[in-house]
Every structure is written in C-alpha cells, then in structure tokens.
PDB file of N, CA, C and O in Angstrom:
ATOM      1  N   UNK A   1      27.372 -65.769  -6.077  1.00  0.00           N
ATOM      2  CA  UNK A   1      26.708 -67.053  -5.951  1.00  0.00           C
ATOM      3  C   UNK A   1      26.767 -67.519  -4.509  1.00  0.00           C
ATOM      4  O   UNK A   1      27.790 -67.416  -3.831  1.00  0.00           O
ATOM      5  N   UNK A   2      25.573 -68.060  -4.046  1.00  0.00           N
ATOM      6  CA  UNK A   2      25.432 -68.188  -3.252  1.00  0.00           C
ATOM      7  C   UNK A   2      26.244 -70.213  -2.491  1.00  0.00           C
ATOM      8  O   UNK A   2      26.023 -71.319  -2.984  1.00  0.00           O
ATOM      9  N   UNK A   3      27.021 -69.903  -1.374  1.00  0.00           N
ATOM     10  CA  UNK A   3      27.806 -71.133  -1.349  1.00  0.00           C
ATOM     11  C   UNK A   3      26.861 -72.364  -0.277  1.00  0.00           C
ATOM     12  O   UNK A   3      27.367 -73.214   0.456  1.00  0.00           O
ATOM     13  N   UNK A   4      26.093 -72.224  -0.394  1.00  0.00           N
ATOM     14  CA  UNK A   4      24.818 -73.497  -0.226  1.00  0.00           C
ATOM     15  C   UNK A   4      25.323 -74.628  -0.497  1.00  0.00           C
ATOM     16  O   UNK A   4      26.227 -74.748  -1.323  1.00  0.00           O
ATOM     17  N   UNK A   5      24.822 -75.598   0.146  1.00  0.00           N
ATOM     18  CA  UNK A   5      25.099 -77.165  -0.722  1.00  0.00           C
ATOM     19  C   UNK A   5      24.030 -77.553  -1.520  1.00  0.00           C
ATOM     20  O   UNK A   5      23.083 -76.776  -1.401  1.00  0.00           O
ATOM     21  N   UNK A   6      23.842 -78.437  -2.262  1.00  0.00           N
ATOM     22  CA  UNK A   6      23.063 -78.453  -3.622  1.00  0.00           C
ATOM     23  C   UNK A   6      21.628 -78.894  -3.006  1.00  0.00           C
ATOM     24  O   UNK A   6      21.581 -78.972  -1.778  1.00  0.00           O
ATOM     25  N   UNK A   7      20.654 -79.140  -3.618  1.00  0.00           N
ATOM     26  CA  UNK A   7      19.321 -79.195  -2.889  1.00  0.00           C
ATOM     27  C   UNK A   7      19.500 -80.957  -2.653  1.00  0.00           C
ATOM     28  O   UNK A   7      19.213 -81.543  -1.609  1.00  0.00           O
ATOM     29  N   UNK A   8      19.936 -81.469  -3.657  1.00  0.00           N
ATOM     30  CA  UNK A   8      19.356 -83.182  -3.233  1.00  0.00           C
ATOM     31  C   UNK A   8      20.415 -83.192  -2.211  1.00  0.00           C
ATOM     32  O   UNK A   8      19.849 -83.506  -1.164  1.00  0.00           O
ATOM     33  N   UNK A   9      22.221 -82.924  -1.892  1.00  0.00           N
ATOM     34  CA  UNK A   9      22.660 -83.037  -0.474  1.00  0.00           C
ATOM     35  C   UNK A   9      22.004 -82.464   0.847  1.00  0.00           C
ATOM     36  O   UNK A   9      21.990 -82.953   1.977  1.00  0.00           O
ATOM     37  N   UNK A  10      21.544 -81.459   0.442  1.00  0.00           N
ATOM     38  CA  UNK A  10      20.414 -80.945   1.443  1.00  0.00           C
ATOM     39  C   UNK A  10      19.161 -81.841   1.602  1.00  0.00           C
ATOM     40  O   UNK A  10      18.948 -81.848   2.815  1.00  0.00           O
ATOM     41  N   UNK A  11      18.265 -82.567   1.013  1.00  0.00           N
ATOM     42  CA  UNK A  11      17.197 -83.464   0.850  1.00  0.00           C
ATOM     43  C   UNK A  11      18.265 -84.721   1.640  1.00  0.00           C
ATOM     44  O   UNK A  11      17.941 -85.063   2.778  1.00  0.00           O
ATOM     45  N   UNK A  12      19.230 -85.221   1.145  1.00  0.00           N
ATOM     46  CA  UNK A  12      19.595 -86.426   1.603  1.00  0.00           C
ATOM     47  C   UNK A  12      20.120 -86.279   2.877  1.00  0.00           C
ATOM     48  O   UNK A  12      19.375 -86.885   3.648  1.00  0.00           O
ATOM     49  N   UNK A  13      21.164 -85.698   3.549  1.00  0.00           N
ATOM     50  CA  UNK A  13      21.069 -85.016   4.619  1.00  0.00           C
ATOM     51  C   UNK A  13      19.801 -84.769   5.620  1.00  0.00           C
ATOM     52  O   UNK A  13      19.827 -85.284   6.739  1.00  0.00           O
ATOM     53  N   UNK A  14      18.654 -83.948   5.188  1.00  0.00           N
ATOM     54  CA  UNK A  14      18.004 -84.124   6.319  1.00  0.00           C
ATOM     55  C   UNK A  14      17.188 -85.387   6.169  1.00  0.00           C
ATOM     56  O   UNK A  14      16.692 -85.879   7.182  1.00  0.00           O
ATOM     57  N   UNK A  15      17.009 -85.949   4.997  1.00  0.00           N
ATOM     58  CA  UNK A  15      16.200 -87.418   5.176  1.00  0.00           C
ATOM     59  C   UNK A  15      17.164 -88.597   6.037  1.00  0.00           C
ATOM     60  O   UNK A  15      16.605 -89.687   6.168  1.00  0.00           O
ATOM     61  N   UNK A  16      18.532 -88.473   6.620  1.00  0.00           N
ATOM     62  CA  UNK A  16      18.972 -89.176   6.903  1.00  0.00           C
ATOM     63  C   UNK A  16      18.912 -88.677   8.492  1.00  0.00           C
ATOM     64  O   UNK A  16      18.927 -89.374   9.507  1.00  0.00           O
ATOM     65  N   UNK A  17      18.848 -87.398   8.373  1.00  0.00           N
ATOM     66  CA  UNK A  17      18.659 -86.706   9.986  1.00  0.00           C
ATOM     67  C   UNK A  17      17.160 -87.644  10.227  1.00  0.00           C
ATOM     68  O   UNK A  17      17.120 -88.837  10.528  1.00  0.00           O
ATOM     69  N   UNK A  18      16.336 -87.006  10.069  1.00  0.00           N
ATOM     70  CA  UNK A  18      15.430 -87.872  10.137  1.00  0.00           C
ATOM     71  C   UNK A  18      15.016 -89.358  10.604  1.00  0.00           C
ATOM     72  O   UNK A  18      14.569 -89.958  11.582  1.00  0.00           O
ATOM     73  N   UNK A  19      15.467 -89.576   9.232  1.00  0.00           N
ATOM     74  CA  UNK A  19      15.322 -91.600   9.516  1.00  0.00           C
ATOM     75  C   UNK A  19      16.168 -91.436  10.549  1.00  0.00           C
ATOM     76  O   UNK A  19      15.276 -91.041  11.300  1.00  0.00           O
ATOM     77  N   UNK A  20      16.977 -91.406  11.123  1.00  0.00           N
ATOM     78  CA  UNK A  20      18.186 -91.984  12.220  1.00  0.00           C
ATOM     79  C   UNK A  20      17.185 -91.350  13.627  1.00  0.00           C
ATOM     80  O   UNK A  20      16.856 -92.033  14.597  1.00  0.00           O
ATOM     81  N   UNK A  21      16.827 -89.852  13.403  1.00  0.00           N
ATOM     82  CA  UNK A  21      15.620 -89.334  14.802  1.00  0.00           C
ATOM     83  C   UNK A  21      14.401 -90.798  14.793  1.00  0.00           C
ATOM     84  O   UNK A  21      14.208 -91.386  15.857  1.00  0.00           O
ATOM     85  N   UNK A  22      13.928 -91.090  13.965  1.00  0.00           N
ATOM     86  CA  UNK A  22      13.035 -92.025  13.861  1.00  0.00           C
ATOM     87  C   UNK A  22      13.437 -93.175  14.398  1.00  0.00           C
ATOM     88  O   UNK A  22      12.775 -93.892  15.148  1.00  0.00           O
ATOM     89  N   UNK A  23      14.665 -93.377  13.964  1.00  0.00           N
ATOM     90  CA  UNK A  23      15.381 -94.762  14.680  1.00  0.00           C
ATOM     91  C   UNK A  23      15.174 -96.186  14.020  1.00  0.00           C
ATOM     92  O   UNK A  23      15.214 -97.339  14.448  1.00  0.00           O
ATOM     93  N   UNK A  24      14.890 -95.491  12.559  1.00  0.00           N
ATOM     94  CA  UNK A  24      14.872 -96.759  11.765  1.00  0.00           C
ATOM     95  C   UNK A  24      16.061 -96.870  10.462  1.00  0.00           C
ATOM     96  O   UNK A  24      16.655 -95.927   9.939  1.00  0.00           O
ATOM     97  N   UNK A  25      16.156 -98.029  10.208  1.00  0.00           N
ATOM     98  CA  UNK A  25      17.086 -98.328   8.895  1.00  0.00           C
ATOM     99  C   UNK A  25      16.557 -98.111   7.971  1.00  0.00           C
ATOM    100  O   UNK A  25      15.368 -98.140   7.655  1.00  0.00           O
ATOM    101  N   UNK A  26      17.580 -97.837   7.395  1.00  0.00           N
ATOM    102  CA  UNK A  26      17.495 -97.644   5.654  1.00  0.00           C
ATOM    103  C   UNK A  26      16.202 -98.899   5.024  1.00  0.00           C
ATOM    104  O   UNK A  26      15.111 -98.739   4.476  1.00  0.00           O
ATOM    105  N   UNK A  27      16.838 -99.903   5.357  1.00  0.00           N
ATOM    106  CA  UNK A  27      15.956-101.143   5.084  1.00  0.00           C
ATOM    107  C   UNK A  27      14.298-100.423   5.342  1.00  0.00           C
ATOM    108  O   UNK A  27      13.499 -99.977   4.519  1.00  0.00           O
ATOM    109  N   UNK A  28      14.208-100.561   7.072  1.00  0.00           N
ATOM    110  CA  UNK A  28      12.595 -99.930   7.434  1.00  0.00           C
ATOM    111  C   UNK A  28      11.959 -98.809   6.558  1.00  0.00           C
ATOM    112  O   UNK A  28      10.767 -98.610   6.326  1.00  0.00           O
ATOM    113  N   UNK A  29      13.159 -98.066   6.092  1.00  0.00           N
ATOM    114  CA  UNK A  29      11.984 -96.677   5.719  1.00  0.00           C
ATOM    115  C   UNK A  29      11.819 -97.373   4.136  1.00  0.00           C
ATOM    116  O   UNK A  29      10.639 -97.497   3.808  1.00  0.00           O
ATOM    117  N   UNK A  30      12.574 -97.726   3.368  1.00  0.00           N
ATOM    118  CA  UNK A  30      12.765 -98.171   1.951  1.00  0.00           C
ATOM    119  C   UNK A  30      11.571 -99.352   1.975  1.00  0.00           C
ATOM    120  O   UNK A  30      11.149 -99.423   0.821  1.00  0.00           O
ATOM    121  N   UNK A  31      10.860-100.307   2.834  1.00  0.00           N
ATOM    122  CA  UNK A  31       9.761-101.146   2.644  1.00  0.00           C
ATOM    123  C   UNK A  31       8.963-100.247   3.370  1.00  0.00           C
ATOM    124  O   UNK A  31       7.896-100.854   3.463  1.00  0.00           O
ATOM    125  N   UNK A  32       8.869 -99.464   3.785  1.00  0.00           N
ATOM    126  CA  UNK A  32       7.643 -98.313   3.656  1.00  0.00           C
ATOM    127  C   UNK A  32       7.031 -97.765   2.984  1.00  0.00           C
ATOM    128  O   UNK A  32       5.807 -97.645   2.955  1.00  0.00           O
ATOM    129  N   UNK A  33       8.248 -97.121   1.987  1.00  0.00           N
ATOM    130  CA  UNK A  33       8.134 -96.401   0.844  1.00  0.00           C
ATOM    131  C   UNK A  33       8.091 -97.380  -0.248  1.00  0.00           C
ATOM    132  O   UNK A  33       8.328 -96.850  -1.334  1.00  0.00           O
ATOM    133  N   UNK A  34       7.760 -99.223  -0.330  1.00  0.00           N
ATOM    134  CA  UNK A  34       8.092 -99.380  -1.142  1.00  0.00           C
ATOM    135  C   UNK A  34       9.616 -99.246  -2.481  1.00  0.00           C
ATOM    136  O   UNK A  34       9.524 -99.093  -3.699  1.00  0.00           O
ATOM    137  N   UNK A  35      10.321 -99.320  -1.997  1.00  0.00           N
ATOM    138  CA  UNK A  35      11.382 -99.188  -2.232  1.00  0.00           C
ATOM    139  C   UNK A  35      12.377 -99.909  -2.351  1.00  0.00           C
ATOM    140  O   UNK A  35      12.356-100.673  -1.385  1.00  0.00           O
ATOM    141  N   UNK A  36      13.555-100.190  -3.200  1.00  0.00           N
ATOM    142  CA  UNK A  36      14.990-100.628  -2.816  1.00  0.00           C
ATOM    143  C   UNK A  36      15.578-100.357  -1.772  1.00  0.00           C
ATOM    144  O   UNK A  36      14.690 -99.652  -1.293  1.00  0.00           O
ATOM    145  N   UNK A  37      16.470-100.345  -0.922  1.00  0.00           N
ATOM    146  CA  UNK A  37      17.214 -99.704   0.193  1.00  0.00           C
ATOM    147  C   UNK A  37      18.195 -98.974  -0.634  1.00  0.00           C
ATOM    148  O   UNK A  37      18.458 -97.821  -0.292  1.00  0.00           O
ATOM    149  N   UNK A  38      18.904 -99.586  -1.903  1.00  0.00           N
ATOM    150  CA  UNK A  38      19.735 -98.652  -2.078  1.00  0.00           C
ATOM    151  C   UNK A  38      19.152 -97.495  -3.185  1.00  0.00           C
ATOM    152  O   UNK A  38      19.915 -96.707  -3.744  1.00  0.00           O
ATOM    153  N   UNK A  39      17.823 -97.514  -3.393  1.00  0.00           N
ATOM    154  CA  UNK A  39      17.385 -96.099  -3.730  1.00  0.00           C
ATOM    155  C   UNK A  39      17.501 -95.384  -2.386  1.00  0.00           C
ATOM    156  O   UNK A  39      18.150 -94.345  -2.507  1.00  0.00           O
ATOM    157  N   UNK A  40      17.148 -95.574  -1.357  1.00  0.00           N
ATOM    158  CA  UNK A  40      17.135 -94.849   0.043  1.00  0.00           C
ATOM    159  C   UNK A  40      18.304 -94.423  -0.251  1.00  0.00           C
ATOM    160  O   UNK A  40      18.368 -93.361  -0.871  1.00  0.00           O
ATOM    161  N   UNK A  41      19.782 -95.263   0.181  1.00  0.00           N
ATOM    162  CA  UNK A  41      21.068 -94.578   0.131  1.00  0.00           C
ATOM    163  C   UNK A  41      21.356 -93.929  -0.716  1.00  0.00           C
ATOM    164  O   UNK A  41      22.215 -93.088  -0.452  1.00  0.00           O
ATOM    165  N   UNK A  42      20.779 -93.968  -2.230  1.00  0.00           N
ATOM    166  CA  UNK A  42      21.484 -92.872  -2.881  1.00  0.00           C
ATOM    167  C   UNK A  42      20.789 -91.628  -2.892  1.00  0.00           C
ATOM    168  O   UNK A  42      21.079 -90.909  -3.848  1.00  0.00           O
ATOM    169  N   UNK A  43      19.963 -91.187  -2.100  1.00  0.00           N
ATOM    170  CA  UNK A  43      18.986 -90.743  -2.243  1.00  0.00           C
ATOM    171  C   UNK A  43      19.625 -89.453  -0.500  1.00  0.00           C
ATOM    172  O   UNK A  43      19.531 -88.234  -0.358  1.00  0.00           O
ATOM    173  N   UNK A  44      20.217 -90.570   0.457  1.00  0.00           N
ATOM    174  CA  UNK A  44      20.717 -90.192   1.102  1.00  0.00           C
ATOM    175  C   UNK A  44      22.161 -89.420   0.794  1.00  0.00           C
ATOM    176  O   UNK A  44      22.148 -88.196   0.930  1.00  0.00           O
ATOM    177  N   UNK A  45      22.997 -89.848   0.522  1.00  0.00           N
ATOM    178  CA  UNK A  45      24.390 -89.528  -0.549  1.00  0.00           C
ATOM    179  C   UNK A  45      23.852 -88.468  -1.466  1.00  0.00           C
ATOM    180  O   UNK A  45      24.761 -88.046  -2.182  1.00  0.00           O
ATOM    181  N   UNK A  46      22.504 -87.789  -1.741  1.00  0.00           N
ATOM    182  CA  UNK A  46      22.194 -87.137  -2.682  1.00  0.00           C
ATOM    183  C   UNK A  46      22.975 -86.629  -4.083  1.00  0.00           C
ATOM    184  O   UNK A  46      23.537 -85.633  -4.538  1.00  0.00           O
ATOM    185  N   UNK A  47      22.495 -88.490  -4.575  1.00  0.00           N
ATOM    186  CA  UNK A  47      22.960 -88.789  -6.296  1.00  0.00           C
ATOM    187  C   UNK A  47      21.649 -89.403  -6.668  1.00  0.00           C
ATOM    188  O   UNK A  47      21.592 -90.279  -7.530  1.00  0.00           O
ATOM    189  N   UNK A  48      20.516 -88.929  -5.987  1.00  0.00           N
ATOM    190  CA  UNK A  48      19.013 -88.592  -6.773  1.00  0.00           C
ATOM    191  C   UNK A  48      18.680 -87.700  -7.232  1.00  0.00           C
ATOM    192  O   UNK A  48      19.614 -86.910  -7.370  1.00  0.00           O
ATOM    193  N   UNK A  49      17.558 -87.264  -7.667  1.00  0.00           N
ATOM    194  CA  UNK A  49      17.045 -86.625  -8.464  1.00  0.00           C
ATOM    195  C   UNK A  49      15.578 -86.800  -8.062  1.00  0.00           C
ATOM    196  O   UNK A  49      14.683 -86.952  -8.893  1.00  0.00           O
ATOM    197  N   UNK A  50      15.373 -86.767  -6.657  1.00  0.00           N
ATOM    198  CA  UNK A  50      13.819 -87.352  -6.431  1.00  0.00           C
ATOM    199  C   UNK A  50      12.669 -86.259  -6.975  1.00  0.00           C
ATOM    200  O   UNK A  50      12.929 -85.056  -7.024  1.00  0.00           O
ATOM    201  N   UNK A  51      11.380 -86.801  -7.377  1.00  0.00           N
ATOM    202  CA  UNK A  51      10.365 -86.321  -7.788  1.00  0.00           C
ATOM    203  C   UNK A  51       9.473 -85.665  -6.097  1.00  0.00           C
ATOM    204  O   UNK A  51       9.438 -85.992  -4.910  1.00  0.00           O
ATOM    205  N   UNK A  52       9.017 -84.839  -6.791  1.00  0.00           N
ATOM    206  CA  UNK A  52       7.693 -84.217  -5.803  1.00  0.00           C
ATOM    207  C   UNK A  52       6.792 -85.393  -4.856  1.00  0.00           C
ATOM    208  O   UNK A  52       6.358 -85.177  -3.725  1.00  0.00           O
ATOM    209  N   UNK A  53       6.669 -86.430  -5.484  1.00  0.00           N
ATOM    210  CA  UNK A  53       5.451 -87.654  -5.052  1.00  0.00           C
ATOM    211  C   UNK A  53       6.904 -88.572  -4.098  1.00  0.00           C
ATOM    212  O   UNK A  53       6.902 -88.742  -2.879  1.00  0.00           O
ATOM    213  N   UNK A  54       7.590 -88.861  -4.690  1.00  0.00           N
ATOM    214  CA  UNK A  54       9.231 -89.151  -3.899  1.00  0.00           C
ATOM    215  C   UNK A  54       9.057 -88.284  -2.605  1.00  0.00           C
ATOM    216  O   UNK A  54       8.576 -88.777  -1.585  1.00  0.00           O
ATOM    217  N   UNK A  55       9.428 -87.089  -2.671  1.00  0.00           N
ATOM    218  CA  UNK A  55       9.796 -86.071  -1.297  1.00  0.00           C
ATOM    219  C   UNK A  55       8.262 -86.454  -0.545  1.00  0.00           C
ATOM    220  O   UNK A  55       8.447 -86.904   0.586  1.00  0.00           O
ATOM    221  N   UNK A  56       7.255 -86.396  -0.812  1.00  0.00           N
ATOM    222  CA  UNK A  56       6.332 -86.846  -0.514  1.00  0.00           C
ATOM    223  C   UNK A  56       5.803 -87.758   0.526  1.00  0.00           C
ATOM    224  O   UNK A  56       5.101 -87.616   1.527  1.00  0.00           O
ATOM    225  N   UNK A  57       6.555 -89.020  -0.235  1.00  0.00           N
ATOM    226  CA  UNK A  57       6.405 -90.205   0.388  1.00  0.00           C
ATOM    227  C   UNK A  57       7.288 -90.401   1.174  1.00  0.00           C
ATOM    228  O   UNK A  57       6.988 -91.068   2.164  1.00  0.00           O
ATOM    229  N   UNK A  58       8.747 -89.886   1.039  1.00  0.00           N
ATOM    230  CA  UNK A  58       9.741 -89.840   2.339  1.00  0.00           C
ATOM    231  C   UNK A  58       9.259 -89.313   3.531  1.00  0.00           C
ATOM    232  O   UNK A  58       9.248 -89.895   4.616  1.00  0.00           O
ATOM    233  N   UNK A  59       8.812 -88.052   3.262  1.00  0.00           N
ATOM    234  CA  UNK A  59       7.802 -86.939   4.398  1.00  0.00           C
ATOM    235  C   UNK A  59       6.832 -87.840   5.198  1.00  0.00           C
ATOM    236  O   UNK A  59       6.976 -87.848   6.420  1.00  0.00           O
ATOM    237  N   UNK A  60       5.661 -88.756   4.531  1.00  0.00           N
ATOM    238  CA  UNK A  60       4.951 -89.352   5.001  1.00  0.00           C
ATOM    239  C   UNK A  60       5.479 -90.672   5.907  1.00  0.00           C
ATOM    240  O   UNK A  60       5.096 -91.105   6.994  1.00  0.00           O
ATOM    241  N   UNK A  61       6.600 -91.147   4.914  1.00  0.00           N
ATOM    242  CA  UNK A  61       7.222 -92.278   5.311  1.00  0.00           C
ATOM    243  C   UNK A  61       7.361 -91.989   6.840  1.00  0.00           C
ATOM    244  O   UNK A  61       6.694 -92.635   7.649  1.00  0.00           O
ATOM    245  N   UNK A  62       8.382 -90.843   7.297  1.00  0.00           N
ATOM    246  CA  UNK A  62       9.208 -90.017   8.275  1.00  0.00           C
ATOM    247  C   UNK A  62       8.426 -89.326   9.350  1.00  0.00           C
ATOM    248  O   UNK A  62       8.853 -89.057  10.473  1.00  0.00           O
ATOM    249  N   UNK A  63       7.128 -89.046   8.838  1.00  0.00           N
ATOM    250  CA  UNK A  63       6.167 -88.430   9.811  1.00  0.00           C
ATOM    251  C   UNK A  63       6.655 -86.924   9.733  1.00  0.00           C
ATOM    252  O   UNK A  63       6.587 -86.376  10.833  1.00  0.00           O
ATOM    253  N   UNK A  64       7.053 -86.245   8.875  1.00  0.00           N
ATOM    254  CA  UNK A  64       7.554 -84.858   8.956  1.00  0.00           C
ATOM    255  C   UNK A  64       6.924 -84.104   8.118  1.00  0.00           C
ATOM    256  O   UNK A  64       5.934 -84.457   7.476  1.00  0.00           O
ATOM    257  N   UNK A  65       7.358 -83.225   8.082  1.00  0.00           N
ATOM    258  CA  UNK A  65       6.656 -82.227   6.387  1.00  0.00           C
ATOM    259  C   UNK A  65       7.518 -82.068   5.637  1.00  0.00           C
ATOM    260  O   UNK A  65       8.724 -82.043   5.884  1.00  0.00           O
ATOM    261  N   UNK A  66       6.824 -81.904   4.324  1.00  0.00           N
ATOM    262  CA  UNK A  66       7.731 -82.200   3.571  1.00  0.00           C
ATOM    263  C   UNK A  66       9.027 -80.948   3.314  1.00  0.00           C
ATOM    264  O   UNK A  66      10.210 -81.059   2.991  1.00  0.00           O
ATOM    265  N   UNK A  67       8.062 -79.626   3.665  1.00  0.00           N
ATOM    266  CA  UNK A  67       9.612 -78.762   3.448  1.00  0.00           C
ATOM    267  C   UNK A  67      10.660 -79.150   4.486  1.00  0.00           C
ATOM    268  O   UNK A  67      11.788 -78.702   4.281  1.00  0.00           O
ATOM    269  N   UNK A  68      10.494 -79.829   5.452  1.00  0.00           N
ATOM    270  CA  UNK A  68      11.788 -79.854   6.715  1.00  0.00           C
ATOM    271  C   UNK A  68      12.484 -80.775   5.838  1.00  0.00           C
ATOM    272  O   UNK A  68      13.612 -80.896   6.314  1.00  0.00           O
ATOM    273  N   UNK A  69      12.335 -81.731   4.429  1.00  0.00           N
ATOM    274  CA  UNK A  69      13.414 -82.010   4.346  1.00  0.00           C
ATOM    275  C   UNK A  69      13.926 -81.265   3.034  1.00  0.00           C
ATOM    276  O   UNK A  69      14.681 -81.654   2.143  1.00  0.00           O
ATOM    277  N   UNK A  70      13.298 -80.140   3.211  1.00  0.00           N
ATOM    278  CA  UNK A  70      14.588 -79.466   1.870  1.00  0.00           C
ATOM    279  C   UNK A  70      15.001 -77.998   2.643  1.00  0.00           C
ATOM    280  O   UNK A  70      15.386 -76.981   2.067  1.00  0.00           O
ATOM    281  N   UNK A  71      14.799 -78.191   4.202  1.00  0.00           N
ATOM    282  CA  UNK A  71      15.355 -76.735   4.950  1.00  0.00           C
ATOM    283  C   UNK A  71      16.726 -77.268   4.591  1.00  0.00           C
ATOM    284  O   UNK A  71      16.945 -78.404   4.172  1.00  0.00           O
ATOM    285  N   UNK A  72      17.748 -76.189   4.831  1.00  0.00           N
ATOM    286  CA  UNK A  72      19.167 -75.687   4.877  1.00  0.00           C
ATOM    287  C   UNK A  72      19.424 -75.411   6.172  1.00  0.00           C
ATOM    288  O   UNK A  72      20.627 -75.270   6.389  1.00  0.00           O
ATOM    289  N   UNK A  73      18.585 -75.261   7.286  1.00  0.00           N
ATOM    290  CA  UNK A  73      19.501 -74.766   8.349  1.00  0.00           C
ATOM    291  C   UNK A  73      19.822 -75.776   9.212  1.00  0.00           C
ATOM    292  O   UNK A  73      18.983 -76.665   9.353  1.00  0.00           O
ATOM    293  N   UNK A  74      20.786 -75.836   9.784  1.00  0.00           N
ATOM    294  CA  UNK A  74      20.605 -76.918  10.783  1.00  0.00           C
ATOM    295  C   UNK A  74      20.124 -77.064  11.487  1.00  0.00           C
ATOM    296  O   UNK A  74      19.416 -76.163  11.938  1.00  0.00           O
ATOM    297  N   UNK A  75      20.187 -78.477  12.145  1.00  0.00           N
ATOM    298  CA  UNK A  75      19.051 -79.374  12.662  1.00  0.00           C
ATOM    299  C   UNK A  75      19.371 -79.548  14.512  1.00  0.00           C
ATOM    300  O   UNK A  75      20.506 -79.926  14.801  1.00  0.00           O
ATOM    301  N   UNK A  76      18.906 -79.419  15.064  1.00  0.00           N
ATOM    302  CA  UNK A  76      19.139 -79.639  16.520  1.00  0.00           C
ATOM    303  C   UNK A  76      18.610 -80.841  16.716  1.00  0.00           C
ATOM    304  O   UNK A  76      17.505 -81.101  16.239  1.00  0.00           O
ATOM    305  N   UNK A  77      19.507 -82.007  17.643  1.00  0.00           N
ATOM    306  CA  UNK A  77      19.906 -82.640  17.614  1.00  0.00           C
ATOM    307  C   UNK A  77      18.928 -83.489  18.518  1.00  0.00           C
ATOM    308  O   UNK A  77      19.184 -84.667  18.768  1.00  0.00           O
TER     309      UNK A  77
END
C-alpha cells in the first residue's frame, strides 16, 4: 500500500497553498464560492468530502485548474 496522504488532505492542503499564493482569506475565497468560511476550513483540514462542482468552484474561485488541487507533489513556493 501505497503511503500517500488521503486525497481530501491532499485537496485541502493544496487549496490552502493556493488561497494563501492568492493572498486571500478564508473569509474572501468562501464569499466567492458562496460559502460558509468554515466549510472553507474544513475543507482545508480535509474533513470534507467535496463534490466534483465543489473542486470546481474552488479551481475557479483560485484561478487554477482543477487537477493542481488534487496533485501530490509538492508545491514550490
């Protein structure tokens, strides 16, 4: 078995790489997306379960694509 971290810590992880490159708060990206802020954080903490239209709208939210936020490798800085 492969010792990976799970896909939503991987999703929350780079959505937090992200938002922070972007230089916005939790707050900013969460009234983007329409959102709670603390769906953002748990979402960040990856104790979501986000949907396809979710990864989606983070991607769009973020200006990225959407696979960069379910890569595994790390992120340069």
């Amino acid at each position: 078995m492969c010792s990976r971290m799970d896909i939503r810590e991987t999703f929350g992880s780079n959505l937090r790489h992200y938002r922070l490159k972007a230089g916005i708060s939790q707050d900013a990206l969460a009234a983007k997306m329409g959102v709670d802020r603390a769906h953002v954080s748990a979402m960040e903490r990856g104790q979501q379960n986000v949907t396809i239209v979710t990864l989606w709208h983070v991607a769009m939210a973020l200006d990225v694509k959407p696979a960069a936020l379910l890569d595994d490798r790390p992120k340069d800085n």
